[in-house]
C-alpha positions in Angstrom: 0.0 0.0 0.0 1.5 3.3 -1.1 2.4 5.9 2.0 0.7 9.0 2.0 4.1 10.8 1.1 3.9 8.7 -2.0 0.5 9.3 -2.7 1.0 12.9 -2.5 4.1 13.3 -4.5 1.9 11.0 -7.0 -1.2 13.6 -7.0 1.7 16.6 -8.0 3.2 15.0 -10.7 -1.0 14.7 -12.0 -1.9 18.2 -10.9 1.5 19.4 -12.8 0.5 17.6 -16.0 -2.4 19.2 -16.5 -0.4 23.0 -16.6 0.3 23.2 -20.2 3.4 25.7 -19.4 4.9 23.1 -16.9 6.9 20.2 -17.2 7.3 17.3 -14.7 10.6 16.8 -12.5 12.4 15.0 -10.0 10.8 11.5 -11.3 13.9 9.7 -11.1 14.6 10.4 -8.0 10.8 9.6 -7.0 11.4 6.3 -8.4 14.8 5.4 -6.8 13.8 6.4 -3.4 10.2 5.4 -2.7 10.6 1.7 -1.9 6.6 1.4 -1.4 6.0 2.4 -5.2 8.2 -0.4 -6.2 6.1 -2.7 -3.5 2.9 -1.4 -5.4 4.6 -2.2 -8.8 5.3 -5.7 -7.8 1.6 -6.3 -6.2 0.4 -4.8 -9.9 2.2 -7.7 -11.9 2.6 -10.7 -9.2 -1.2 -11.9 -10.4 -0.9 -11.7 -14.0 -0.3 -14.7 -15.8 3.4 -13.9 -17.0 4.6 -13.3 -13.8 6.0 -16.5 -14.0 7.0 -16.4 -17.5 10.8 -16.0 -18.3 12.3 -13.4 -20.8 15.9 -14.5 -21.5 17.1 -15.4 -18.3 15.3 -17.4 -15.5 14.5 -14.6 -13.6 11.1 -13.9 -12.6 8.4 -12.7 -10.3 9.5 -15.3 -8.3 11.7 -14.7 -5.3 10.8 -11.0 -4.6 11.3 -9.7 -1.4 11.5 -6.0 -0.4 15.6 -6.2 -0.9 15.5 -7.0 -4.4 13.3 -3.8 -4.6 16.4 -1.9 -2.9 19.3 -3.4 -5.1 17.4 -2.7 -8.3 16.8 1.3 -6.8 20.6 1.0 -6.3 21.9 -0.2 -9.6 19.5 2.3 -11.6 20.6 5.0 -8.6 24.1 4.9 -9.7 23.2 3.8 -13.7 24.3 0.2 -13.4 21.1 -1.2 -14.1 21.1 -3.1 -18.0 18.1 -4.2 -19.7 18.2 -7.4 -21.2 17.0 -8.3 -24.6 12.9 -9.6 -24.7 12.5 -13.2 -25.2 10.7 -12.7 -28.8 8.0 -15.2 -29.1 5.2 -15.7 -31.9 1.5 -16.0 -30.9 -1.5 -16.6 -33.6 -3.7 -14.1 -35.1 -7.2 -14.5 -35.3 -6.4 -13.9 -39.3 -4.3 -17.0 -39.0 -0.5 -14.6 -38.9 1.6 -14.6 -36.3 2.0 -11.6 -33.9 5.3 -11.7 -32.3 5.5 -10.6 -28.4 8.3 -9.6 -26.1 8.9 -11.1 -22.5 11.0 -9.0 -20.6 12.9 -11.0 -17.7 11.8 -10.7 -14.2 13.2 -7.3 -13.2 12.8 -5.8 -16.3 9.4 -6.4 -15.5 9.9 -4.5 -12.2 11.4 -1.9 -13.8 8.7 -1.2 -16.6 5.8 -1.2 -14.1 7.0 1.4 -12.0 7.9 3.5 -15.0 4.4 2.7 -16.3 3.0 3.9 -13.0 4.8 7.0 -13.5 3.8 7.7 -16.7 0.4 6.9 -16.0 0.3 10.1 -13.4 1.3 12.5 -16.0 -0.5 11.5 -19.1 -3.9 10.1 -17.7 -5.0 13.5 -17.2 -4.6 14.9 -20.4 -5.6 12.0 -22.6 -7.8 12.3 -25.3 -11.5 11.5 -24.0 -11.7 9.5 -27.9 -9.0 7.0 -26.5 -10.0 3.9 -25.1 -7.4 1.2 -25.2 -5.3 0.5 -22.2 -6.4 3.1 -20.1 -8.4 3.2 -16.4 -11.9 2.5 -16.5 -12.3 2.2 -20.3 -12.2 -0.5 -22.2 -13.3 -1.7 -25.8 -17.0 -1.6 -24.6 -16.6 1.9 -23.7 -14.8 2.5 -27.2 -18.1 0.6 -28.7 -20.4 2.3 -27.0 -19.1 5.9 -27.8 -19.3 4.6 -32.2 -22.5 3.3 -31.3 -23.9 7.2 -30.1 -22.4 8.1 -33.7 -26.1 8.9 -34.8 -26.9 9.8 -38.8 -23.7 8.6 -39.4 -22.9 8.0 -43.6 -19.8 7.2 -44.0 -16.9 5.2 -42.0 -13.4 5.7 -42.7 -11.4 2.2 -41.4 -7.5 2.9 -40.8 -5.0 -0.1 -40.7 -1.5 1.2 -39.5 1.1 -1.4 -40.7 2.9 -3.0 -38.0 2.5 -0.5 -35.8 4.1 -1.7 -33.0 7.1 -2.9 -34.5 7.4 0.6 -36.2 7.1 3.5 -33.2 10.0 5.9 -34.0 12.1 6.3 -31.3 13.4 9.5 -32.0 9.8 10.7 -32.1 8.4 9.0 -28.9 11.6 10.8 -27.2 10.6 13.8 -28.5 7.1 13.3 -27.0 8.1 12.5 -23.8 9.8 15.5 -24.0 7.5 18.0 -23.8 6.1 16.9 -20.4 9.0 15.6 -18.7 12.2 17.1 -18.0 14.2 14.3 -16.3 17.3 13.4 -18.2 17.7 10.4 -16.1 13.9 9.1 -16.7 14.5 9.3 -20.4 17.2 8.2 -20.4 16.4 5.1 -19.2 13.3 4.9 -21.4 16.0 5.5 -24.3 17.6 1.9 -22.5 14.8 -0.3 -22.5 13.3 0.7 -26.7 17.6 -0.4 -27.4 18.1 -3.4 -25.4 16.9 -5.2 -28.6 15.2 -9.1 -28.9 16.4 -12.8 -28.7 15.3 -14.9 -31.6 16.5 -18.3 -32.1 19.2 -17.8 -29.5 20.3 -15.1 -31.5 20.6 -11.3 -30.7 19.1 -8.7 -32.7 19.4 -4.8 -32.3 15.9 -2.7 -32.0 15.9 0.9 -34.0 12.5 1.4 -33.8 9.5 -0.1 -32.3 7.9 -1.4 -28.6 7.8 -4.8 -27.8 4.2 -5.8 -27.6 3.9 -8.4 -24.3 6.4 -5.0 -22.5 4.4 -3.3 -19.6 5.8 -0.6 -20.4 4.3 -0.8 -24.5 0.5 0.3 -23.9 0.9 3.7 -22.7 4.1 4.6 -24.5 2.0 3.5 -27.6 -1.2 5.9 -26.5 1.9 8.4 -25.9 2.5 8.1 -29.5 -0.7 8.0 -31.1 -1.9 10.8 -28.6 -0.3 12.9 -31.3 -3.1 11.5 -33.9 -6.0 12.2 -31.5 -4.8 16.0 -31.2 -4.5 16.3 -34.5 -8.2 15.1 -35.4 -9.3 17.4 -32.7 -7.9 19.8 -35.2 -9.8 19.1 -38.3 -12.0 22.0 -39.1 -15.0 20.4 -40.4 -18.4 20.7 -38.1 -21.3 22.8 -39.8 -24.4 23.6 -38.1 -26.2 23.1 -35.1 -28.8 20.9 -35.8 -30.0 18.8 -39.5 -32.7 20.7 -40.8 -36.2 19.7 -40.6 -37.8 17.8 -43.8 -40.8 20.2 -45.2 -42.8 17.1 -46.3 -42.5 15.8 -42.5 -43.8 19.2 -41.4 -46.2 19.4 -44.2 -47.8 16.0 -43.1 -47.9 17.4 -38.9 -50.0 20.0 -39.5 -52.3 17.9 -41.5 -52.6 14.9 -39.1 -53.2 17.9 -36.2 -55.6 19.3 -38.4 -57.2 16.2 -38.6 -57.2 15.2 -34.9 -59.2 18.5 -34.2 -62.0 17.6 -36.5 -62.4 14.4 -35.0 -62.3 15.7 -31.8 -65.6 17.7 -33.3 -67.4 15.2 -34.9 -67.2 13.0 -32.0 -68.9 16.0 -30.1 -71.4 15.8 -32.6 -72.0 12.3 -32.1 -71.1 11.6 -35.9 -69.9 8.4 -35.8 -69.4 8.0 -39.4 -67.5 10.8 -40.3 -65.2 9.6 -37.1 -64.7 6.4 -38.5 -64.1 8.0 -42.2 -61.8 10.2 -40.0 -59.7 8.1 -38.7 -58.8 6.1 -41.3 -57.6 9.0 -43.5 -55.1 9.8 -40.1 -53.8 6.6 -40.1 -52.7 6.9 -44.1 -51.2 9.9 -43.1 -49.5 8.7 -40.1 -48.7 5.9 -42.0 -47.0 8.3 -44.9 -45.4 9.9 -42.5 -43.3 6.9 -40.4 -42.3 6.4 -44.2 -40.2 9.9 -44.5 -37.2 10.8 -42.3 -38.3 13.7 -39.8 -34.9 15.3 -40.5 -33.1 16.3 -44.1 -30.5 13.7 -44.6 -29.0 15.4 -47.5 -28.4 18.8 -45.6 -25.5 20.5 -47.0 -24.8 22.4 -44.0 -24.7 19.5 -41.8 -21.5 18.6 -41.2 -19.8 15.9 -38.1 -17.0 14.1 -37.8 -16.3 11.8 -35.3 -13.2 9.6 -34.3 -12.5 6.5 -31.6 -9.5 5.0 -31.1 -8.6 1.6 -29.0 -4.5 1.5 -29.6 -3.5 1.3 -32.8 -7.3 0.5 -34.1 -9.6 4.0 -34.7 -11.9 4.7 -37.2 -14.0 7.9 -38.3 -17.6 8.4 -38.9 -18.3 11.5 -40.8 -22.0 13.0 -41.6 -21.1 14.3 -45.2 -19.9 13.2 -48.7 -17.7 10.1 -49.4 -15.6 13.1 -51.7 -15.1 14.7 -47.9 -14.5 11.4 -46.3 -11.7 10.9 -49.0 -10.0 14.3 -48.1 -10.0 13.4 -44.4 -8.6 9.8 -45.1 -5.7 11.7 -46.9 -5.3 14.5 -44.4 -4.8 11.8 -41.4 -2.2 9.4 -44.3 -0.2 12.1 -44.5 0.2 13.3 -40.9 0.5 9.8 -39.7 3.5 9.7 -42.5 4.9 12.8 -42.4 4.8 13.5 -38.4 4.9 10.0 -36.5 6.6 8.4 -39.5 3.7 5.2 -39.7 2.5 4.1 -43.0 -1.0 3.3 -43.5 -1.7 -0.4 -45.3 -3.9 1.4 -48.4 -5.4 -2.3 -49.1 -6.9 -2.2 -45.6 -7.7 1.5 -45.2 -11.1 1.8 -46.6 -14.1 4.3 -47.0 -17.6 2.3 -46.3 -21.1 3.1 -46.4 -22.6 2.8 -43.0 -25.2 0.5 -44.1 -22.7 -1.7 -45.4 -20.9 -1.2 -42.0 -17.8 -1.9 -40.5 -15.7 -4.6 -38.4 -14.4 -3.1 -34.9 -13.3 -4.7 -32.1 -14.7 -7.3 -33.1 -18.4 -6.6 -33.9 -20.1 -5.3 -36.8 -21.5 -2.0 -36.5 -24.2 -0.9 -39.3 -26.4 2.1 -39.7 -30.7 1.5 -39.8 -30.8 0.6 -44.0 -33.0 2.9 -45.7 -34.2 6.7 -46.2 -36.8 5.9 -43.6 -37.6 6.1 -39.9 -38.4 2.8 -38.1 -41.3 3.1 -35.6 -41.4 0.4 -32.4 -43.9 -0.1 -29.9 -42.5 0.1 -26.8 -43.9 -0.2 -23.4 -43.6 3.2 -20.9 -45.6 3.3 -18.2 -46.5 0.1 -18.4 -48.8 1.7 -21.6 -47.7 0.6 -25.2 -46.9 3.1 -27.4 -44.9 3.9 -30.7 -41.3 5.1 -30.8 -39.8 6.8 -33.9 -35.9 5.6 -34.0 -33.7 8.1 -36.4 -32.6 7.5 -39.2 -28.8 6.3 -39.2 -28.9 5.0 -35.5 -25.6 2.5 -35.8 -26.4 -1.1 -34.2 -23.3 -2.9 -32.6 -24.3 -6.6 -33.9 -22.3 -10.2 -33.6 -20.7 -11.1 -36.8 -21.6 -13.6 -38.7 -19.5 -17.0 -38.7 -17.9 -15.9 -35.3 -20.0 -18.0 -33.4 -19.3 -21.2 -35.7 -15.6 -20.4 -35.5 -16.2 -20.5 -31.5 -18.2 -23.1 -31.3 -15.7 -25.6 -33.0 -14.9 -27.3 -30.2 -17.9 -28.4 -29.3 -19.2 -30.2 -32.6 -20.6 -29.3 -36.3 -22.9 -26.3 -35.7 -24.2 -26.3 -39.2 -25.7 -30.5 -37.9 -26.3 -28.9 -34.1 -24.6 -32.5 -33.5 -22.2 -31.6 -30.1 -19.4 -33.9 -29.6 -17.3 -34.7 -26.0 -14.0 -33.1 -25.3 -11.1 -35.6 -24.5 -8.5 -32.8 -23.2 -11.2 -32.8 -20.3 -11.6 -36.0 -19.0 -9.1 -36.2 -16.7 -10.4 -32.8 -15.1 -13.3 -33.0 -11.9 -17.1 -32.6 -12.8 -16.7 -29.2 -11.7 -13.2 -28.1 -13.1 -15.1 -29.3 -16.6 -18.5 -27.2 -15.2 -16.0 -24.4 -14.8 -14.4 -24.6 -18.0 -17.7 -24.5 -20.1 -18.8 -21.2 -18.0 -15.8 -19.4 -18.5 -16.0 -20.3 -22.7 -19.6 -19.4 -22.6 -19.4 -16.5 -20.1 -16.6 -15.0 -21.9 -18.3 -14.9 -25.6 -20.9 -13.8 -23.5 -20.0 -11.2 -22.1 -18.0 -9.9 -24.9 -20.8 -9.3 -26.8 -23.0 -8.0 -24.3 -23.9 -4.8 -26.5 -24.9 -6.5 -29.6 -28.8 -5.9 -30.2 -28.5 -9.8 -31.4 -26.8 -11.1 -28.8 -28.8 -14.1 -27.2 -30.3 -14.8 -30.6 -26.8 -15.2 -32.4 -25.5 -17.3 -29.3 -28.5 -19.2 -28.6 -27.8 -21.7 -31.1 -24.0 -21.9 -29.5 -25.1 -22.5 -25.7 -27.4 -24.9 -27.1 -24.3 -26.9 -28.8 -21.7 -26.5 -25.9 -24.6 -27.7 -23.3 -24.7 -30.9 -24.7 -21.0 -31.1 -25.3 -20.9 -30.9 -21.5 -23.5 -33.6 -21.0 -21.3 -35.8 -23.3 -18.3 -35.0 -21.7 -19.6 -35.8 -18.5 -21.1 -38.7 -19.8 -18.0 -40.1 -21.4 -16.1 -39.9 -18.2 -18.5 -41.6 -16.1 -19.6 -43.8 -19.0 -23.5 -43.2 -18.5 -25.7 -42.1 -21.1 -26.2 -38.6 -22.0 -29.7 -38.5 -21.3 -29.3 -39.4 -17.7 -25.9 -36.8 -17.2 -28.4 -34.3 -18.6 -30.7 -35.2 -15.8 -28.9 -35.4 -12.9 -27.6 -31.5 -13.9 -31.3 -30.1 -15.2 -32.6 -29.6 -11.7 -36.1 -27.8 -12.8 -34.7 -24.3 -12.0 -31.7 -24.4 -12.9 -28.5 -26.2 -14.4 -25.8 -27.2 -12.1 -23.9 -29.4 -10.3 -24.0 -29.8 -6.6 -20.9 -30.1 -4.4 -19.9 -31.1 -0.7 -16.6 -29.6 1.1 -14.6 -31.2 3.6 -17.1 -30.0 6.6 -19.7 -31.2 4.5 -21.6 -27.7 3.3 -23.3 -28.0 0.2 -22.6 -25.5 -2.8 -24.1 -25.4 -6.2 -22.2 -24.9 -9.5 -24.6 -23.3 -11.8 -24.3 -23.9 -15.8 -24.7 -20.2 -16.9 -26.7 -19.0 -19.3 -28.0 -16.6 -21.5 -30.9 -15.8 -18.8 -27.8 -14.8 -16.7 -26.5 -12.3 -19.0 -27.8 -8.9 -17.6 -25.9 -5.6 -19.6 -25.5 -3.3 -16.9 -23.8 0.6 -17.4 -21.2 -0.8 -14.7 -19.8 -3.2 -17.2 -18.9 -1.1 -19.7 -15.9 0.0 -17.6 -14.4 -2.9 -16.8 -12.2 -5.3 -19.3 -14.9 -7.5 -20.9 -11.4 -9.4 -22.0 -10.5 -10.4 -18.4 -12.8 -12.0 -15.9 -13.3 -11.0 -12.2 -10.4 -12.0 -9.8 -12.1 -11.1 -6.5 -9.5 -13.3 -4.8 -6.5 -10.8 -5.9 -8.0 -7.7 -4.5 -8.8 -9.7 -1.6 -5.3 -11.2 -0.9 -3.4 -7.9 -2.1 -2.9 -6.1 1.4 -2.8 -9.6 3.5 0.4 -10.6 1.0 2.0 -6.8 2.0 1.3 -7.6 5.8 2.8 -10.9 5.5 5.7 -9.4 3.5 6.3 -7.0 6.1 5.9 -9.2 9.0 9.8 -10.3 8.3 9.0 -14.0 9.1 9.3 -17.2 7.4 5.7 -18.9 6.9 8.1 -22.1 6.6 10.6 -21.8 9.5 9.5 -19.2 11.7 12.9 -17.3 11.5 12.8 -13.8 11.6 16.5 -13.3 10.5 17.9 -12.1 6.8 15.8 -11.2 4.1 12.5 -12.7 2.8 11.4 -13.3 -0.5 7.6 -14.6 -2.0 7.8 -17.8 -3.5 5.2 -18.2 -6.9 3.5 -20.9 -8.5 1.1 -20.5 -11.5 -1.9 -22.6 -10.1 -2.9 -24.6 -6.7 -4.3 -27.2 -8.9 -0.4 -27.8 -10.2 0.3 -28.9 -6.2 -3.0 -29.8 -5.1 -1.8 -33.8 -4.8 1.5 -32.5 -3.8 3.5 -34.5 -0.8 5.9 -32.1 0.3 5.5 -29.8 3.6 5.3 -26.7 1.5 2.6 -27.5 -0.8 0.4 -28.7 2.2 0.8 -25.5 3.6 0.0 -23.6 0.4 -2.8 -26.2 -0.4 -4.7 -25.7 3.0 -4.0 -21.9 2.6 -5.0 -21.8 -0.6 -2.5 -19.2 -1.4 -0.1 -19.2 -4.2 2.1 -17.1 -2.3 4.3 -18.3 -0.1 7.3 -15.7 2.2 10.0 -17.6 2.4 13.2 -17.1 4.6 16.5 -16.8 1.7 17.3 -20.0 2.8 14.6 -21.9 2.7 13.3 -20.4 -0.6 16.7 -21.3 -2.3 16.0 -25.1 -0.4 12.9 -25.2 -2.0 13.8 -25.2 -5.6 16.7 -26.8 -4.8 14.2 -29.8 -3.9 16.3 -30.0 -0.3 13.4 -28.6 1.8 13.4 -29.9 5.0 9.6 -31.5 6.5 10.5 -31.6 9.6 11.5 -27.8 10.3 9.7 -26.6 13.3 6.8 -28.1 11.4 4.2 -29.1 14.7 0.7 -29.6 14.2 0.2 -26.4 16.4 2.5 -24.2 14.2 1.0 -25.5 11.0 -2.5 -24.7 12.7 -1.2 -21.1 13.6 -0.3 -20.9 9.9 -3.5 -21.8 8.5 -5.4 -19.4 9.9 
């Protein structure tokens, strides 16, 4: 937990950021001296999954105690601190490339976060509200939901930077930083870790340009970058007009179909039922003429918007006006992108579209209403039905089509609805396999929580995988499916019941499309990532026990401590040694260990016998 010193050196460095004729100072020094940022940096990183994961050496999150903190504050105090090459590694595209990542090694890590953290302070405030990747409380659902708002919308304008990434100029992002920062020493070291090049094949290769995607530090230097782009939109000179103009046949019909109202409001006065009747069907035609013309001037000349949303290196533009305009503004933001922050737009992939044709963006499609006309719903206020005009060129965020039969691959042939088992599970508990079908269905889910076709586009999908569960389930225990389907369909709801060791009863519920609720809250949260309670839970008791200065193993309370890491309890749940029993019944998979006994422990010389009574083990437990 940061000190309140830190937290308010942290608040100047924001409150300085946001004075356009000051820069920030004394970082360096901030970040060699406060030992409890580098603490907070190491809580940040210790629960994601590549804590664990080695750059080009074998260190990792593993093994850091409060010490390691120090030395590393030391070495980069008196600039002996190197950065190692990234481990470069290929991952798959969902276009079926490669997309190469950088591991940094353990205290590289480290080193990135707190520098992120920094960062973070300085430019957060003075972001660009049309930015929405990698940043606090926004997410692509955020981005989605601000293109969605992008009302009357004509025509998109897609960008695709090539290799963007890989081609940052460094010069450039130095530059950048720059202009808010005047700390030798901090850029200086930023200089360090954009030149401490890759590993490839065992062999070493340079880096002129570029950020390591898989680097902590990559995200916000990247939004650093392309901040640059989102100023110089803000720029472009092209709104016109306040409002659309109104269509005269729209008005025209109005004051007819008021005109008409008030004469039936007479005849029924007059008790003159037919001429009511007669009435009223000649305002329905022209209600019905009406809901057939826009209420606004689609084609008004001095109507003019253009909007922009970025999420990293992915932004597009929606522009109310002609594609001959949209073509200007495509070249405008080419050229600065080439001439300024030296990035090269792919022309093959850098389109103009119609919005009723629409556009893929992170990952859904987003279309305008088809048509000149209005759309009229009934809708329910007041518990009273009534009709709604929608306007024309409301975009719809929708599931594209043939996602859901790539996703639903591994659960049989959609296009036959015939589900099939999974043999990578069968070796997993009834509820580890339970668990593994929510997070799959959850996670599409959830993902595409916005869509206005959502449960009907993944109806077909939950179908499929729920009887891929049955069959796995069935497979393992060798019963039919029939019956595995019946012991789980309870009446009200799908599940699988569960004992613990003092013999409470939990359910496992099978979730489903009935659970999926959109809720405002959601959209500022990563829809990519699901909900670790446990890690804000454990995040203080891990500093407490960090700074208790006592092995959980031994008991000593001499030397230095360090935090001992392993990816999953179920990788030591059947575990014999001491260690993992302890870890086990703590269900932690943290564990502060004396030097000694952590350098034991991986040595696989780890004493079971140290001080190890049933009442210290007790103590330790809870």
């Amino acid at each position: 937990m940061l000190t309140d010193r830190t937290k308010k050196a942290l608040k100047g460095i924001n409150n300085c950021s946001t004075n356009e004729n000051a820069k920030v100072k004394h970082l360096f020094q901030m970040a060699t001296n406060y030992t409890d940022l580098w603490m907070e940096a190491y809580q940040n990183i210790r629960a994601n999954a590549g804590a664990l994961t080695k750059g080009v050496c074998n260190i990792t999150m593993d093994g850091f105690s409060e010490e390691r903190a120090k030395n590393i504050m030391k070495l980069l105090k008196e600039e002996r601190y190197h950065f190692k090459p990234v481990r470069r590694i290929y991952i798959p595209k969902a276009n079926g490339k490669m997309r190469p990542l950088g591991i940094p090694s353990g205290d590289d890590k480290l080193v990135q976060e707190v520098w992120r953290m920094l960062l973070e302070q300085i430019y957060e405030p003075v972001f660009s509200n049309d930015s929405h990747g990698f940043r606090p409380v926004r997410s692509c659902h955020t981005a989605l939901k601000r293109v969605s708002q992008w009302q009357g919308t004509k025509w998109f304008i897609e960008f695709d930077i090539k290799g963007f990434f890989d081609n940052i100029n460094h010069d450039k992002l130095i530059d950048i930083l720059e202009k808010k920062i005047e700390d030798k020493k901090v850029i200086k070291t930023i200089k360090s870790m954009l030149k401490a090049g890759y590993m490839e094949d065992w062999k070493y290769n340079k880096t002129f340009s570029g950020t390591p995607q898989g680097g902590i530090i990559s995200p916000i230097l990247a939004n650093i970058y392309l901040n640059e782009l989102d100023e110089f939109v803000g720029t472009i000179d092209f709104n016109k007009g306040e409002r659309r103009k109104v269509n005269p046949e729209h008005i025209s019909l109005t004051k007819k179909i008021y005109g008409l109202r008030k004469r039936i409001e007479i005849a029924k006065t007059e008790n003159d039922t037919t001429t009511v009747n007669i009435l009223i069907e000649e305002l329905k035609g022209l209600q019905k003429q009406q809901h057939s013309i826009p209420s606004k001037d689609n084609y008004d000349s001095n109507f003019k918007r253009l909007n922009y949303c970025r999420y990293a290196d992915d932004f597009v533009i929606g522009l109310i006006g002609s594609k001959a305009e949209a073509e200007e503004i495509k070249t405008k933001i080419t050229e600065y992108l080439k001439n300024q922050l030296s990035l090269e737009i792919s022309p093959e992939k850098t389109k103009i579209i119609h919005a009723e044709e629409g556009i893929r963006f992170l990952g859904y499609d987003v279309k305008s209403n088809q048509g000149d006309t209005d759309k009229v719903l009934k809708v329910k206020v007041e518990g009273a039905h009534t009709s709604k005009r929608t306007i024309t060129g409301t975009l719809r965020l929708l599931v594209p089509e043939g996602k859901v039969q790539k996703f639903c691959a591994k659960y049989g042939d959609i296009a036959r609805t015939h589900s099939e088992h999974r043999t990578e599970l069968l070796s997993s508990s009834d509820i580890e396999i339970l668990l593994v079908y929510n997070a799959e269905r959850r996670g599409i889910a959830n993902y595409y929580v916005m869509a206005k076709d959502v449960k009907t586009k993944l109806s077909q999908m939950f179908y499929l995988s729920e009887y891929s569960l049955y069959k796995t389930l069935a497979s393992k225990h060798k019963k039919s499916m029939a019956k595995v389907a019946g012991e789980i369909n309870k009446g009200d709801y799908k599940g699988i019941k569960s004992k613990n060791k003092k013999g409470e009863e939990k359910i496992y519920k099978l979730f489903t499309l009935k659970d999926l609720k959109p809720s405002v809250k959601n959209l500022y949260a990563n829809p990519d990532l699901q909900p670790n309670v446990q890690m804000y839970l454990v995040r203080t008791e891990l500093e407490a026990r960090m700074n208790a200065n006592r092995c959980e193993y031994c008991a000593t309370e001499d030397g230095y401590f360090e935090v001992h890491h392993i990816h999953a309890l179920k990788d030591i749940k059947d575990g014999k040694e001491q260690w993992q029993k302890l870890m086990s019944a703590r269900k932690r998979k943290t564990l502060v260990l004396c030097w000694s006994c952590h350098h034991k422990l991986h040595a696989g010389k780890l004493s079971d016998d140290r001080r190890f009574n049933k009442e210290r083990m007790e103590s330790r437990v809870h």
